[in-house]
C-alpha positions as semicolon CSV with decimal commas, in nm:
position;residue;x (nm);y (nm);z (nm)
1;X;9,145;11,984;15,091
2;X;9,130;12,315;14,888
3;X;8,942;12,604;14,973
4;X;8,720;12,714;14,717
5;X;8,669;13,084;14,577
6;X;8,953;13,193;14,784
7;X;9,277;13,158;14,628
8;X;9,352;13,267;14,254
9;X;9,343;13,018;13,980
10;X;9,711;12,951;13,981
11;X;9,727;12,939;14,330
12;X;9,479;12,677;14,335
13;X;9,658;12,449;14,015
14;X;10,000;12,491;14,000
15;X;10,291;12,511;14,205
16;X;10,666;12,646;14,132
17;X;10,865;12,368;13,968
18;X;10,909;12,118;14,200
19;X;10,884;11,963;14,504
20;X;11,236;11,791;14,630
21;X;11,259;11,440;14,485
22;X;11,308;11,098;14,684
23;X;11,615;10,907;14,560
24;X;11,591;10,711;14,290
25;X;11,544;10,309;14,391
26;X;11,896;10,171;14,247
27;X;11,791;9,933;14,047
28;X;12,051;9,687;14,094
29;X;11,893;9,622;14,461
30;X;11,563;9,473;14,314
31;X;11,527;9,093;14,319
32;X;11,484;8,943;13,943
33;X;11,266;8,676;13,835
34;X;11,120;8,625;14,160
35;X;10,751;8,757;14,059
36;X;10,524;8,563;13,835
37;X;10,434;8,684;13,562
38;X;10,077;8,864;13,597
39;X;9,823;8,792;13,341
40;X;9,531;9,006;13,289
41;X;9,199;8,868;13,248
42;X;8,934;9,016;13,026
43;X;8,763;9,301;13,100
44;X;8,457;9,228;13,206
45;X;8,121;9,380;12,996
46;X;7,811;9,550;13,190
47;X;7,584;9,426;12,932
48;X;7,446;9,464;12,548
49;X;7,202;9,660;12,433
50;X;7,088;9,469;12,107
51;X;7,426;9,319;11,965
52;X;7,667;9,603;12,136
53;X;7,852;9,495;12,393
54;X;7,873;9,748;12,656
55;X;8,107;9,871;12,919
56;X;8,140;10,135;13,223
57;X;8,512;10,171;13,256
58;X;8,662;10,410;13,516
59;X;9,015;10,538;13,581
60;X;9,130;10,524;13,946
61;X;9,411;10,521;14,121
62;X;9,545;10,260;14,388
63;X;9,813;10,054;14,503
64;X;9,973;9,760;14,304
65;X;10,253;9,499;14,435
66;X;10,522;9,637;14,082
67;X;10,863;9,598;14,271
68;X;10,850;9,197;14,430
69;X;10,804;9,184;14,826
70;X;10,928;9,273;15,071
71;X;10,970;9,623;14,840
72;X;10,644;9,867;14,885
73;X;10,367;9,899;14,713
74;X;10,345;10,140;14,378
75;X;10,062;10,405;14,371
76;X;9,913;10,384;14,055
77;X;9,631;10,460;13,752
78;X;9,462;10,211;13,586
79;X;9,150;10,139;13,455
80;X;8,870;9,889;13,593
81;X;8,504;9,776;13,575
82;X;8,287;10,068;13,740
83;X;8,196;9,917;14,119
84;X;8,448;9,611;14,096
85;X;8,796;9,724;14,256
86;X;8,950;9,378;14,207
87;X;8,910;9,458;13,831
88;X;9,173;9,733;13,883
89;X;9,532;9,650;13,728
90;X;9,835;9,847;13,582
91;X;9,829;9,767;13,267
92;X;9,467;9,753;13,264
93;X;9,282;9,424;13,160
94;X;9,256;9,361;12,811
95;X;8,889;9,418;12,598
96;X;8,817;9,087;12,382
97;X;8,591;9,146;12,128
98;X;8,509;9,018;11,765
99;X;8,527;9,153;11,428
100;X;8,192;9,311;11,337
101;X;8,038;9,314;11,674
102;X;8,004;9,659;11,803
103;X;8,144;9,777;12,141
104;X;7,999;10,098;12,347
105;X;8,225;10,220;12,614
106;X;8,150;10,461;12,909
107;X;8,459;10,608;12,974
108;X;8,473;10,767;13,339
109;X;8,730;10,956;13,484
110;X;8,716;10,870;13,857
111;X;9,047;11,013;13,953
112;X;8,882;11,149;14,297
113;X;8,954;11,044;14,690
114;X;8,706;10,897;14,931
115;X;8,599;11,210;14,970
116;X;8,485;11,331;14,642
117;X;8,762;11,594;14,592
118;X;8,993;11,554;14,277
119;X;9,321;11,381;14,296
120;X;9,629;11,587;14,209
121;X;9,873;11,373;13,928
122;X;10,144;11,132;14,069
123;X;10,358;11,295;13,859
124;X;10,473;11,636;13,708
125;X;10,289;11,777;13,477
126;X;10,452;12,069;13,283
127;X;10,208;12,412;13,242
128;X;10,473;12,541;12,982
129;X;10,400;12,313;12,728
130;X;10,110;12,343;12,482
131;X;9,817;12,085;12,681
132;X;9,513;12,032;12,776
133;X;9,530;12,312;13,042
134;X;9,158;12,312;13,188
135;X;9,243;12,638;13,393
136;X;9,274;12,841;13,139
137;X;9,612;13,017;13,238
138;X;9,768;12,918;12,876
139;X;10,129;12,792;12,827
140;X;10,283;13,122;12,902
141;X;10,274;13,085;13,278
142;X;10,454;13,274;13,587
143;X;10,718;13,100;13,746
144;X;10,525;12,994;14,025
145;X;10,275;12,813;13,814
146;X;10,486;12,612;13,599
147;X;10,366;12,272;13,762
148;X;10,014;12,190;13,741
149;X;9,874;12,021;14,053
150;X;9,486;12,082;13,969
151;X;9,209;11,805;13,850
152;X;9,403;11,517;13,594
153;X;9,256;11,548;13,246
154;X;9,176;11,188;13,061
155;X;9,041;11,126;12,752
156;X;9,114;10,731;12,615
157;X;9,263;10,648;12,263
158;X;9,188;10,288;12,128
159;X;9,568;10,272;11,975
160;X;9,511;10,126;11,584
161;X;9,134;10,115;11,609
162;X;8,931;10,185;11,256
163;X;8,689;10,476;11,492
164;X;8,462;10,720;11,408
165;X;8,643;11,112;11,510
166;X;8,434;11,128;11,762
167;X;8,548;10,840;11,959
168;X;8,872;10,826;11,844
169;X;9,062;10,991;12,162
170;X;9,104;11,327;12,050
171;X;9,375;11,481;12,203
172;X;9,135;11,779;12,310
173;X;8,815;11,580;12,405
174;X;8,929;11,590;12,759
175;X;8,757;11,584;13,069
176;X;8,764;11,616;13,417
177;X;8,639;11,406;13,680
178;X;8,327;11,486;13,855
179;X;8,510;11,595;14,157
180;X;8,318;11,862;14,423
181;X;8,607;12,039;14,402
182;X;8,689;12,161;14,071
183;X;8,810;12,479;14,082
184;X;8,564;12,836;14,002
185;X;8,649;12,914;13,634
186;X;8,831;12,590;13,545
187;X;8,672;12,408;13,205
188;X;8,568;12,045;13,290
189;X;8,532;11,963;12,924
190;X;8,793;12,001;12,607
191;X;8,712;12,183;12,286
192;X;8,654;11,905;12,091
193;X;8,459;11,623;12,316
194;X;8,224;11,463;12,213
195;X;7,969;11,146;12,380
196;X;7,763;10,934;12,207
197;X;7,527;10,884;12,477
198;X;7,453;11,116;12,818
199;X;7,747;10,987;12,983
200;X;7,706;11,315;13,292
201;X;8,062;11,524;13,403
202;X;8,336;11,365;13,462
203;X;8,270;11,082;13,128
204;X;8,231;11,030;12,787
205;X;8,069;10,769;12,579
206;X;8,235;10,607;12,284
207;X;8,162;10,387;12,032
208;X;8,376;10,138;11,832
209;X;8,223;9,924;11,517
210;X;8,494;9,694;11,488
211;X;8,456;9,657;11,123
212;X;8,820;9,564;11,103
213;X;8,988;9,189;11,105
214;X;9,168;9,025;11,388
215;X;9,439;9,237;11,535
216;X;9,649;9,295;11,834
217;X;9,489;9,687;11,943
218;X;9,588;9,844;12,273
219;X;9,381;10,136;12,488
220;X;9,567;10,416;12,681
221;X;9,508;10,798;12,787
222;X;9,589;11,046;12,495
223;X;9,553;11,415;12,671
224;X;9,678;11,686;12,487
225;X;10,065;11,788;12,644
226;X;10,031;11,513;12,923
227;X;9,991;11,218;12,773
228;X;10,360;11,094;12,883
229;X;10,267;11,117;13,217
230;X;9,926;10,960;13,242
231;X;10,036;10,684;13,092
232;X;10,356;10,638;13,265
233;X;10,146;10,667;13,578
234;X;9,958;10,355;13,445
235;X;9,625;10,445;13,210
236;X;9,712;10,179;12,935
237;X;9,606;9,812;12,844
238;X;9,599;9,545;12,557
239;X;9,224;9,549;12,313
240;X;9,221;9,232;12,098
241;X;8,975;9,148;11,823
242;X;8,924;8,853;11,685
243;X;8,828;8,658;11,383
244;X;8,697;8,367;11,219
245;X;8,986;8,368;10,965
246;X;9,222;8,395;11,295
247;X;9,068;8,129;11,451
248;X;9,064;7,916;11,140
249;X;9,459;7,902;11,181
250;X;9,457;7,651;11,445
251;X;9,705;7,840;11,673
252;X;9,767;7,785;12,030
253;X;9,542;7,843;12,322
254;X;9,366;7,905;12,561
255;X;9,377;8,269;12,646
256;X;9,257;8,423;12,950
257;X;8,858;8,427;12,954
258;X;8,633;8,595;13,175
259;X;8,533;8,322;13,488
260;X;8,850;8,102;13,426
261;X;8,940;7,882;13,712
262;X;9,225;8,003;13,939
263;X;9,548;7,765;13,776
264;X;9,433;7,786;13,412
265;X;9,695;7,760;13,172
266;X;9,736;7,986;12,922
267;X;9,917;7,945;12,593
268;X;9,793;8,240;12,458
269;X;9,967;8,547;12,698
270;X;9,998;8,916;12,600
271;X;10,315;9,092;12,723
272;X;10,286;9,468;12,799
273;X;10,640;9,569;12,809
274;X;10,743;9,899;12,997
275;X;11,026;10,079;13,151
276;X;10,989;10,233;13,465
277;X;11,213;10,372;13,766
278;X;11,082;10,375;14,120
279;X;11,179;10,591;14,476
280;X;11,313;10,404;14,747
281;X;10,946;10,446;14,867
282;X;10,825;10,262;14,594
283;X;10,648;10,556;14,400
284;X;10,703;10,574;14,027
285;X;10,993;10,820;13,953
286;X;10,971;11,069;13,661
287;X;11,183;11,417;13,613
288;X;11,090;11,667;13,811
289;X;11,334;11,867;13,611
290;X;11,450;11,941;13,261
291;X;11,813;11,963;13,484
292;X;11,813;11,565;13,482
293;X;11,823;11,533;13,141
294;X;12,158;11,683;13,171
295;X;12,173;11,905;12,860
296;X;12,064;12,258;12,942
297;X;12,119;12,421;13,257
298;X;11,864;12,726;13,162
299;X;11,728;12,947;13,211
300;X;11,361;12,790;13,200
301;X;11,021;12,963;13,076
302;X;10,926;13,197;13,209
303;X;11,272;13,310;13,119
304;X;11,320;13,144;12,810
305;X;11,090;12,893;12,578
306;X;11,243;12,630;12,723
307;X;10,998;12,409;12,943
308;X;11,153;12,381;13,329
309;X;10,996;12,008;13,308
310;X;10,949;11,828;13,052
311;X;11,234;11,621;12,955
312;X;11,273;11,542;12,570
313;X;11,329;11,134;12,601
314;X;11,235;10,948;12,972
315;X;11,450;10,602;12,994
316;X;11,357;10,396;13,359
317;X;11,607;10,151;13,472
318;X;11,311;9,896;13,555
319;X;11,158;9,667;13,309
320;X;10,795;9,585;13,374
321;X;10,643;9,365;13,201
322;X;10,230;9,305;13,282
323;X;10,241;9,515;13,598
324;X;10,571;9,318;13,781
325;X;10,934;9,395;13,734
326;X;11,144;9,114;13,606
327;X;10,837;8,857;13,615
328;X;10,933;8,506;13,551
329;X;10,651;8,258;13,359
330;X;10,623;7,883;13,388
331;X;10,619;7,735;13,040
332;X;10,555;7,398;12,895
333;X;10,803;7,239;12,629
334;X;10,539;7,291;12,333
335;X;10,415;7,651;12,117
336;X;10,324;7,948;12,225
337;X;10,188;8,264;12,116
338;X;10,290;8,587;12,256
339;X;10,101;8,952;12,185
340;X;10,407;9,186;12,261
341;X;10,345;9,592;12,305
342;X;10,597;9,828;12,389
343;X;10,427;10,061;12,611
344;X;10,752;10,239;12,677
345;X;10,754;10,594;12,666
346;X;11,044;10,627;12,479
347;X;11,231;10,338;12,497
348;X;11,296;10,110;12,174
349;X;11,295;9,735;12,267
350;X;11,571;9,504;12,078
351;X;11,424;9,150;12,153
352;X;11,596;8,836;12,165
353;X;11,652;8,527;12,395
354;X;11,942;8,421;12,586
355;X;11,933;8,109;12,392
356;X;11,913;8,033;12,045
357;X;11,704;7,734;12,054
358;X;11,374;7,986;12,109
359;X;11,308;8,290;11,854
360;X;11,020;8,450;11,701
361;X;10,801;8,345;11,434
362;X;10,589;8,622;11,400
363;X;10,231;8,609;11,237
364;X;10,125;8,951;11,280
365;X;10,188;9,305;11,359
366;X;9,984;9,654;11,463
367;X;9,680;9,542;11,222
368;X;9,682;9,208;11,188
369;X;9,784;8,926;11,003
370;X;10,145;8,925;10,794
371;X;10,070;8,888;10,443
372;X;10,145;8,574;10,247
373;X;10,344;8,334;10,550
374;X;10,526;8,430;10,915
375;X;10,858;8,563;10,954
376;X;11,109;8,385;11,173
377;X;11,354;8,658;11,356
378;X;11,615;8,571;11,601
379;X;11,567;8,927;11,765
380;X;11,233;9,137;11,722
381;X;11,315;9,548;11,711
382;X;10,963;9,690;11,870
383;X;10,945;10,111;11,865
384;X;10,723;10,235;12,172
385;X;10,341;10,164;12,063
386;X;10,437;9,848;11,804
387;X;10,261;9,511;11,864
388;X;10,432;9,187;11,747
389;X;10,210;8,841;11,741
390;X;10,453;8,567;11,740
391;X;10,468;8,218;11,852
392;X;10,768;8,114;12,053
393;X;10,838;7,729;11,955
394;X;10,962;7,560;12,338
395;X;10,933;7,171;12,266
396;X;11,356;7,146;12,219
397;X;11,351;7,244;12,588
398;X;11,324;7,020;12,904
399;X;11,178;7,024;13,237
400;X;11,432;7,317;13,458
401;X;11,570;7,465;13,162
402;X;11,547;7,836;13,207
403;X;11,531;8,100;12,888
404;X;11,533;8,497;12,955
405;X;11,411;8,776;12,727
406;X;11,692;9,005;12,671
407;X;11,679;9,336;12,544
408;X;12,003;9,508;12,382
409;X;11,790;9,815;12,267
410;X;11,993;10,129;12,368
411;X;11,917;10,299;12,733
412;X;11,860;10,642;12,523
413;X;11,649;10,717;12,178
414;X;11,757;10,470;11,943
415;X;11,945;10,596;11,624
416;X;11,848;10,343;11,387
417;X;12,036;10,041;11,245
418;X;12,299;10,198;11,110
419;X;12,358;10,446;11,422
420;X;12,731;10,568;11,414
421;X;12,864;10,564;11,631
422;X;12,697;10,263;11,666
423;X;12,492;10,291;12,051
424;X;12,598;10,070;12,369
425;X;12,317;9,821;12,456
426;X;12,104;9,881;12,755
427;X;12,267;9,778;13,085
428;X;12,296;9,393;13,087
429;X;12,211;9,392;13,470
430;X;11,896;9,621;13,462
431;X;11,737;9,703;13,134
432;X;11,909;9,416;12,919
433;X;11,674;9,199;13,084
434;X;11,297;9,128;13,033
435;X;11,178;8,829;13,220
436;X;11,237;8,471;13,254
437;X;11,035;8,134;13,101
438;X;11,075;7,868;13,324
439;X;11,022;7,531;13,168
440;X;10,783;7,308;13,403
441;X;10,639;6,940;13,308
442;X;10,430;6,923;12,995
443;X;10,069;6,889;13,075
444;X;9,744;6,813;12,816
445;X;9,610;7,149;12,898
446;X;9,468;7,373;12,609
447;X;9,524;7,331;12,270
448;X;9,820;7,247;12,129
449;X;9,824;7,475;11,768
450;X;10,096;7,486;11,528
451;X;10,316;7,737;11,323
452;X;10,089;7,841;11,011
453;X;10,282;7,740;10,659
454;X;10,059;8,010;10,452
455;X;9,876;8,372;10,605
456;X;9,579;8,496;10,369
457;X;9,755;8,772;10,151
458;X;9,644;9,134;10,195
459;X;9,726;9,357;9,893
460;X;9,897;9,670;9,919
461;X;9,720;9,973;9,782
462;X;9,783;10,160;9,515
463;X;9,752;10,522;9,390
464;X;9,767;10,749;9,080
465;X;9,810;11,042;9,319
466;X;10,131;11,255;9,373
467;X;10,268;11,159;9,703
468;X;10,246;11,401;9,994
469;X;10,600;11,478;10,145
470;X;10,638;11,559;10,509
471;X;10,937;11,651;10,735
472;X;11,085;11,536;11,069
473;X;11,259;11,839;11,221
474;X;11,456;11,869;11,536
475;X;11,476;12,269;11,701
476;X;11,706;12,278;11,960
477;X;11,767;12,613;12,203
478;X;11,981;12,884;12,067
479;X;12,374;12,821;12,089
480;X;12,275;12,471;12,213
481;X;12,253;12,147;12,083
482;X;11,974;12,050;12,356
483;X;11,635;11,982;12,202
484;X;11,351;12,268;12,242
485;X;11,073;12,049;12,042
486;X;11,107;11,753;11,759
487;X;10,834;11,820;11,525
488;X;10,633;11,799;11,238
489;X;10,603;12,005;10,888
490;X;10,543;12,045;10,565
491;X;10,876;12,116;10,291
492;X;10,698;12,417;10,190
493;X;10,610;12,538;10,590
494;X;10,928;12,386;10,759
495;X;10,836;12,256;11,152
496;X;10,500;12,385;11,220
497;X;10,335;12,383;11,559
498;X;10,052;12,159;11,672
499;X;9,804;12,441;11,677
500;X;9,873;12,558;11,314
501;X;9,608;12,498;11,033
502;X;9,589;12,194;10,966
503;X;9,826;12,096;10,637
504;X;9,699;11,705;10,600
505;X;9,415;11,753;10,477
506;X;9,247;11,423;10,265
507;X;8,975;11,395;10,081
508;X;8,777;11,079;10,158
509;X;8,825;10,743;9,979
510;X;9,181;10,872;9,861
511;X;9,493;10,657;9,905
512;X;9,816;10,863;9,923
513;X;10,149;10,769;9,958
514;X;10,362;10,976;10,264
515;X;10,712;11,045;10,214
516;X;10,805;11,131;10,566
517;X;11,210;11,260;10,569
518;X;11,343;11,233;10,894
519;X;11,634;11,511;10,949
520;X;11,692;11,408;11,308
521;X;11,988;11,196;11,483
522;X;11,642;10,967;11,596
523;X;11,397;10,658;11,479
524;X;11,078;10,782;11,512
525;X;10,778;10,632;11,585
526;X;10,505;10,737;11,359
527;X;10,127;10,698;11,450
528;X;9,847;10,745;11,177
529;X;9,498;10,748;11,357
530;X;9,237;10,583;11,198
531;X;9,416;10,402;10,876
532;X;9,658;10,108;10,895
533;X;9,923;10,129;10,611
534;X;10,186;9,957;10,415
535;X;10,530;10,052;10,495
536;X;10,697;10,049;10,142
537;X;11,085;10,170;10,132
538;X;11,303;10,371;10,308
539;X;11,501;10,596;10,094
540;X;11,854;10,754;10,226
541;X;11,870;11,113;10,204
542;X;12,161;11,418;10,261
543;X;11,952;11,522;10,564
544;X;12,193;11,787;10,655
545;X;12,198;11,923;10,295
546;X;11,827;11,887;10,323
547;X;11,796;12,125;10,605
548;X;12,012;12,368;10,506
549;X;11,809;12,429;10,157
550;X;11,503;12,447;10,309
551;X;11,596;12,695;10,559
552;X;11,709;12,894;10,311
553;X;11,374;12,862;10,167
554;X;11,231;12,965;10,505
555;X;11,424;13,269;10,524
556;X;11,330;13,369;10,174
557;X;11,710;13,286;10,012
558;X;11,639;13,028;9,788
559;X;11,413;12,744;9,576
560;X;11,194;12,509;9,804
561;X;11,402;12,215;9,815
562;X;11,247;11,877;9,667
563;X;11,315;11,550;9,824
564;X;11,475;11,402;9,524
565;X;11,777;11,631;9,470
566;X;11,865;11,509;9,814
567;X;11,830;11,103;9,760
568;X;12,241;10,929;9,864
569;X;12,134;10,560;9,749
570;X;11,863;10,300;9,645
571;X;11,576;10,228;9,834
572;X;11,575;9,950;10,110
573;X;11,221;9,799;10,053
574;X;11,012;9,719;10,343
575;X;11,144;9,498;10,646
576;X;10,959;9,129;10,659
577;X;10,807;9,225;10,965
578;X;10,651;9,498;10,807
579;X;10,481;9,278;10,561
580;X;10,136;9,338;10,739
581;X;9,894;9,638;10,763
582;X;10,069;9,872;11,029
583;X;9,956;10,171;11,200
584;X;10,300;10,279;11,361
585;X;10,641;10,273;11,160
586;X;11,061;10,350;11,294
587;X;11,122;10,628;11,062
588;X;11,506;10,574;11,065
589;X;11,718;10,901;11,051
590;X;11,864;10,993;10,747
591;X;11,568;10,816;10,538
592;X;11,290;10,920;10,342
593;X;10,982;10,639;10,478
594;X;10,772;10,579;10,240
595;X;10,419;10,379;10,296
596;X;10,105;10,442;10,136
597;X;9,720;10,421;10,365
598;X;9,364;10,436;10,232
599;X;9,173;10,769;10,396
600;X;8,838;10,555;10,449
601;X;8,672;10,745;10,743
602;X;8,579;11,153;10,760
603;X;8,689;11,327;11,029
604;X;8,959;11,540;11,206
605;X;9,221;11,278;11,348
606;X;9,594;11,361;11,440
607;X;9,907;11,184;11,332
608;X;10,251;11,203;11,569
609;X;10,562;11,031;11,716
610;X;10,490;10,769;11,985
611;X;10,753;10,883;12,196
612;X;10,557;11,024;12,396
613;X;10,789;11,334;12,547
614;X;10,816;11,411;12,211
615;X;10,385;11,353;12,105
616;X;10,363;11,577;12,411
617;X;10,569;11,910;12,288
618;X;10,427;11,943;11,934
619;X;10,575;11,643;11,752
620;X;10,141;11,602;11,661
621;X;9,962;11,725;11,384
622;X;9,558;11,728;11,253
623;X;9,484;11,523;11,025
624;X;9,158;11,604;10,829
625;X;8,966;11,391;10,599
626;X;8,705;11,578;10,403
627;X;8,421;11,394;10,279
């Protein structure tokens, strides 16, 4: 345990870069298919106050049965039901709720022993970078405080949610737990939280109207500068609202319920999809070092601006998929419908099954329902934090047959569809595979459902407004080409830091249309709290000749460049599975993304990549929408 009031603050929190590191698990040692597939149950509510549903949800950590037996255990986060430990799971059980009926959270962060005394993070958590930082010691640090080990920072983010600012998951409305130990002079609150009830230290109350339709949402941490690794450690889970219009489809079913019996089948299954990498203890594995990256061999901050830690992409060799590696799931020969998330912190999932008799008909995306009808693909691309809703037609299939859901998405940041050179696919042994269906005897369980011929049609908005043009910008050390940040900015500001004035700034009620150019060699996932939006084109663009005109700008040589002087070809419109309200879009390199959103809410939000490494170094930025 730590003494109190005797060592300095940075004593106390942070430690020189890094302990030594176990060796890596190799992954090619870990059994496949031989764990079902977990399925999480619904979160269970504490009660309602009038028609709001409420809940007392904690984060804790604890140990979870990831790699199959006779491998360890995995220390983990997750989130539970306050008092009920069997309610713990990574990823976290999902929230069911309905359209228009009001939810009230109590969102605890119980990452404390037996004893009371905080619990250090599982994983490294980089002081250089600009974060939450509750001591105070700012991202300027000594070299022997350049790894925090102090009290974990959580503040929870309902991903795509329609919320209010203030329970939105600012990335600053941190807090600490209510540990006894928290060290003298050490804030136990961010700058900008906010409750909506008196939730005590160590929580927050938030409050969700669900005054969207149906959609596939998920909940994870969203901490300023550590949100990689609090979620890689395991604070993340599916939200799902539903609908009259949704159920009014006849699709398949059951889900899971709360107070199913043991042996229900389920038709209805969400798939959290992550990658992970594991010690040969069975802990999670993450860089200790920016060294493993392999790009840059320092000098580190202190010395430089270059963080010792934080790596710029994080790719495990494991794929997890609802808390088990390699999971297998009976099936019956008849439809199903599958919620898929990436939850990857970097990874972008290619999708398709080993064979061709089974693909995706999709039905909806990150807000809902496709427009018009579903979209049958033979392969689904899914950037980290996209949700596809698709139904998986198994009736040509017989009793032993055995299908498994390959991935061919790259083992590094994926470069788009027209990559060159075009990327290898992920290791056909490891991370090429997903999990296994295993057809079993047809039962008259649930109900049966069918593919939809027609979806209602949602229009997409329009504007009289000049669009607002934004920039994707890569700055890598000096003399190097390793990566120092990726981040946002403005043509007229060039890359601009997450704690500059804010530059999106809305008024409220106006719809805009973004032109995001993306001078990078990467797809980008791009996150818009609060709105969903339409993706509309992709326009190529001389991205290099780009850059080089507006740094001339920058350095006071020239004209601010404008995006059309740079256009190479015609626009390619919007992919079919965009055809749906979206609140993340693949910003391919070398494009211009267009897509166009409806500012409906005041408040100060944030938009950013979804790869998290790079969310975490400044690739986020305010958004502000002024009533």
């Amino acid at each position: 345990m730590l003494a109190i009031g005797v060592a300095s603050l940075s004593t106390l929190a942070c430690t020189n870069v890094s302990p030594p590191a176990s060796a890596t698990l190799d992954a090619t040692r870990i059994p496949q298919f031989v764990q079902p597939l977990p399925i999480p149950a619904p979160m269970e509510p504490t009660g309602r106050d009038g028609d709001v549903v409420e809940y007392r949800i904690e984060a804790r950590q604890f140990e979870q049965q990831i790699l199959p037996p006779p491998l360890p255990t995995t220390t983990v986060w997750g989130y539970g039901r306050e008092g009920d430990p069997s309610s713990f799971h990574s990823p976290s059980r999902t929230i069911e709720a309905r359209s228009g009926e009001p939810v009230r959270v109590t969102w605890i962060n119980a990452l404390v022993d037996d004893d009371g005394d905080f619990l250090p993070h599982l994983l490294p958590v980089d002081a250089t970078l600009h974060w939450a930082d509750p001591g105070g010691h700012g991202h300027h640090v000594d070299a022997d405080a350049v790894r925090y080990t102090g009290p974990v920072p959580t503040v929870t983010h309902v991903h795509g949610a329609h919320s209010f600012d203030h329970s939105d998951g600012h990335p600053e409305a941190w807090f600490l737990p209510d540990a006894r130990d928290i060290p003298e002079g050490f804030r136990r609150r961010g700058p900008t939280y906010r409750t909506q009830g008196d939730a005590g230290e160590g929580a927050a109350v938030f409050e969700y109207p669900h005054d969207e339709p149906a959609t596939t949402l998920w909940y994870h941490d969203h901490s300023l500068g550590m949100t990689r690794v609090n979620v890689y450690a395991g604070l993340a889970g599916m939200w799902i609202l539903r609908d009259d219009v949704e159920d009014a489809l006849g699709l398949p079913g059951p889900a899971p319920r709360i107070g199913d019996a043991e042996g229900t089948r389920y038709f209805e299954i969400p798939l959290v999809i992550q990658d992970r990498s594991f010690t040969n203890e069975g802990a999670l594995a993450y860089p200790t070092s920016r060294t493993e990256f392999g790009d840059y061999d320092g000098p580190y901050a202190p010395d430089s601006d270059v963080p010792p830690i934080w790596n710029p992409e994080v790719f495990g060799d494991v794929m997890v998929v609802n808390g088990a590696a390699w999971p297998y799931l009976e099936v019956e020969p008849r439809l199903y419908r599958f919620r898929i998330l990436n939850a990857s912190d970097s990874r972008t999932l290619i999708l398709h099954f080993s064979d061709d008799r089974a693909r995706f008909v999709q039905i909806g995306g990150d807000g809902g329902l496709l427009s018009e009808a579903p979209v049958t693909h033979e392969e689904l691309v899914v950037g980290p934090a996209e949700r596809y809703d698709v139904l998986v037609d198994l009736s040509r299939f017989a009793e032993g047959d055995t299908i498994t859901l390959l991935n061919r998405g790259p083992d590094e940041a994926w470069g788009g569809p027209h990559a060159m050179p075009p990327q290898d696919p992920a290791d056909p042994t490891t991370t090429g595979r997903v999990m296994q269906l295993r057809v079993i005897a047809r039962s008259d369980a649930g109900t049966e459902g069918a593919v939809p011929d027609t979806l209602p049609v949602s229009e997409v908005p329009t504007t009289a407004l000049a669009p607002r043009d934004l920039v994707l910008i890569e700055e890598d050390v000096e003399g190097t080409d390793a990566p120092l940040h990726v981040m946002l900015g403005t043509l007229e500001e060039g890359a601009l830091m997450w704690d500059a004035p804010a530059t999106e700034v809305v008024q409220l009620g106006d719809t805009e249309v973004w032109r995001v150019a993306n001078t990078t060699d990467d797809a980008h996932p791009i996150h818009l709290h609060l709105v969903q939006f339409r993706v509309l084109d992709r326009i190529p663009f001389d991205a290099d000749a780009f850059s080089t005109a507006q740094e001339r700008w920058l350095d006071g040589e020239g004209a601010q460049p404008v995006l059309e002087d740079f256009v190479t070809g015609a626009a390619i419109p919007a992919l079919p599975q965009e055809r749906g309200p979206k609140d993340t879009v693949m910003v391919w390199p070398g494009t211009i993304t267009r897509f166009v959103a409806t500012f409906d809410r005041a408040g100060e939000y944030v938009w950013h990549c979804h790869i998290l490494e790079h969310e975490d170094n400044d690739m986020m930025r305010p958004l502000v929408i002024t009533p």
